[in-house]
N, C-alpha and C positions, 0 to 999 in steps of 0.2 A: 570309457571312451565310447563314444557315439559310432554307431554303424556308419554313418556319413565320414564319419573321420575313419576309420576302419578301410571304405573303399579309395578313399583318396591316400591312403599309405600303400593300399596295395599298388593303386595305378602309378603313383610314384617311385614304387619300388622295383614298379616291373623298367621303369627310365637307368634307376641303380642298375640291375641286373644287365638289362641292354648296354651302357655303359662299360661295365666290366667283362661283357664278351664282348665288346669289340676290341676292347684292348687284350685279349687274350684269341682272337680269331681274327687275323689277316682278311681281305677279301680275296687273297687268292685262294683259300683255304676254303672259300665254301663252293659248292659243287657249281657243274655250269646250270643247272633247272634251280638256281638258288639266285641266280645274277638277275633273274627275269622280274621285270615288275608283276606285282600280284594285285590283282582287283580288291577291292573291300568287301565285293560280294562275294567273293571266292573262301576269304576266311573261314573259317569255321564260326558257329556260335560262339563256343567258349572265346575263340580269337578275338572275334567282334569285341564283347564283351568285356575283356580285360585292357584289349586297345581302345577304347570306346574312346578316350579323350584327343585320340587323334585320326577318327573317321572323319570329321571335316575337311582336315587336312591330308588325308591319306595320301592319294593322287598325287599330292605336290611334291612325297618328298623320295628320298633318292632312293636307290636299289637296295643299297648296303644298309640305308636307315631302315627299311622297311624290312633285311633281314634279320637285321640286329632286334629289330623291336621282335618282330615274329621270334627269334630264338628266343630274349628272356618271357615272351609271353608262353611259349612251350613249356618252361622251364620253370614258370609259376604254373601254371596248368597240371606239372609233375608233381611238385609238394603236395606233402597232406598239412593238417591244419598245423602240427608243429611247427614242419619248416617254412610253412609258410610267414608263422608269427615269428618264427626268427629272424625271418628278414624285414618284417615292418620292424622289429627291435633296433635290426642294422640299420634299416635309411633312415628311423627319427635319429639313431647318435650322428650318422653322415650328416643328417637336414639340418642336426645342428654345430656344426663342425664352419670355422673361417672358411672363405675361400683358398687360403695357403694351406690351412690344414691340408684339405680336400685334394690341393695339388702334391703336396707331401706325401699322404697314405699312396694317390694314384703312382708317383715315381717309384713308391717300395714295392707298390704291388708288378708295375712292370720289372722292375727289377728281381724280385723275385720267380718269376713268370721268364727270367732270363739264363734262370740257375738249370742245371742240368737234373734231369728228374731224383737223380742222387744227394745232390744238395739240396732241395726243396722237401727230399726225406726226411734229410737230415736236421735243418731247420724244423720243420714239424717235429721229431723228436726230441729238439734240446725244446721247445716252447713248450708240452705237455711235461715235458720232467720238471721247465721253471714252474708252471701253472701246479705242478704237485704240489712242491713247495710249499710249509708253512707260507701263510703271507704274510706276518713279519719276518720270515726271513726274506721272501721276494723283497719286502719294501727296503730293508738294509742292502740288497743287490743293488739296486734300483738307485740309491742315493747313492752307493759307492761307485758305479758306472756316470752317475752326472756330474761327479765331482771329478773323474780324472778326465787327462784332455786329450786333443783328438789322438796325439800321439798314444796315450797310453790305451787309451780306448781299442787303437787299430792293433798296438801288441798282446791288449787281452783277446780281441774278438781272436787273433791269428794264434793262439792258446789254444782257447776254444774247439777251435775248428780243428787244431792237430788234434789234442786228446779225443774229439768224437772221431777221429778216423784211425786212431789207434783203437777205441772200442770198438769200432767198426770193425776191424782185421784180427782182430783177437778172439779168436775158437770158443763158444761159450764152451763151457769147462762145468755142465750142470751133471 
């Protein structure tokens, strides 16, 4: 991959990033010195830099855009080169994802992002025990889950969800 492609995944990804906190940060969530418009010369270097594709337009665009970009630009600023390549990984599979896809993933993620810190636990710990998983046995889950219907689908997910909160309330015993 070309350094030229390189920084145009990151500047794209820093759009991903901005995207995904604004659907997880309200504007009334962000401070009142956060509402104010910010000059382009005020940015910092690194800021500049990473928003580079939209100093033309800086000026024109709103409060909230300008803080959503400022935060995923922070928030690549933060990564080291790992996380950083993790997420040019993330937005080529997003960049190449339908448009439904795209509206798909974004409804689970709000919805997830809806769940009570408890269940978004808990989700995270049934996905690392599937992800343990032999992957042929993921893949026989995987077809047995596409094959029943939504009915059976909604009395297995409601399975699921009791046994992880019976593990949940159950004393480890080590």
């Amino acid at each position: 991959m070309t350094k030229s492609r390189i920084v145009e995944l990151v500047r794209l990804s820093l759009i991903v990033v901005a995207a995904f906190s604004a659907a997880t940060h309200s504007p009334a969530t962000l401070s009142a010195s956060s509402t104010e418009v910010v000059e382009w010369q005020a940015l910092s270097a690194e800021q500049r830099k990473v928003l580079a594709r939209f100093a033309g337009n800086w000026d024109n665009l709103n409060q909230n855009r300008q803080q959503q970009l400022l935060l995923g630009a922070d928030r690549w600023l933060a990564m080291d080169a790992t996380q950083r390549q993790r997420m040019v990984r993330r937005f080529e599979r997003w960049e190449s994802l339908s448009p439904q896809q795209r509206q798909r993933l974004t409804r689970r993620w709000q919805a997830f992002k809806a769940l009570t810190p408890e269940q978004q636990r808990r989700m995270r710990q049934s996905l690392r025990h599937f992800n343990s998983l032999p992957q042929q046995q993921r893949q026989k889950l995987r077809q047995r889950f596409q094959r029943m219907s939504p009915a059976e689908r909604a009395r297995a997910l409601e399975r699921m969800q009791r046994r992880a909160k019976q593990r949940d309330s159950t004393p480890d015993r080590s």
